[in-house]
Residue, then its C-alpha position, 0 to 999 in steps of 0.5 A: x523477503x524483498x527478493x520476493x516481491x513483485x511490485x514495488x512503488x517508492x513513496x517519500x515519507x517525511x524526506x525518507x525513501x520508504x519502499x512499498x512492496x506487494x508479494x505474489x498472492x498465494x492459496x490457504x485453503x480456498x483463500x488467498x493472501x497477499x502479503x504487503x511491506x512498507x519500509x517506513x523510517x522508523x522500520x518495516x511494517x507487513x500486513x496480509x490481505x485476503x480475498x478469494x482469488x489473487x487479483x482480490x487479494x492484491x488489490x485488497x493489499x494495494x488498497x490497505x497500503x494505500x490507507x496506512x499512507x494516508x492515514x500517515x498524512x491525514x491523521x498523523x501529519x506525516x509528509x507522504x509523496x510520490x514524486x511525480x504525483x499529488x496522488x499516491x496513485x494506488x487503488x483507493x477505498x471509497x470511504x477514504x476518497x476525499x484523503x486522495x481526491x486527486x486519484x483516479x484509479 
């Protein structure tokens, strides 16, 4: 599913280059999903965020990616970095703001 992405961020994760991709968001009915990828170390997970035009869908999608990441650090105790930043540097929940509180998108 790769070749179909059209954005792409590479984070670390414990030493690891783990790629994070957000597909085009496509209509279901009067919905569109936006599907998501992150290539972990340990394997490919993919998750779907919906909204009701495609700019929600993929921030959603941004939004979702950037929690499992943090969770990663936060709750797991994982290593999670982007190379030039402290922060991850995607859209952010509010609930989850002091996870990343160098962010300011």
């Amino acid at each position: 599913m790769t070749e179909n992405s059209f954005a792409r961020r590479i984070f670390v994760v414990d030493g690891y280059e783990a790629e994070c991709r957000f597909y085009k968001p496509q209509q279901d009915n009067s919905y569109f999903f936006c599907n998501v990828e992150i290539d972990w170390p340990e394997g490919t997970k993919r998750k779907r965020a919906c909204g009701v035009d495609e700019i929600q869908a993929l921030l959603l999608g941004m939004k979702m990616a950037h929690a499992d990441l943090l969770s990663a650090r936060n709750v797991d105790g994982r290593t999670v970095e982007w190379p030039d930043d402290k922060s991850l540097g995607l859209p952010i929940s509010d609930i989850l703001r002091d996870w990343d509180p160098d962010n300011h998108i």
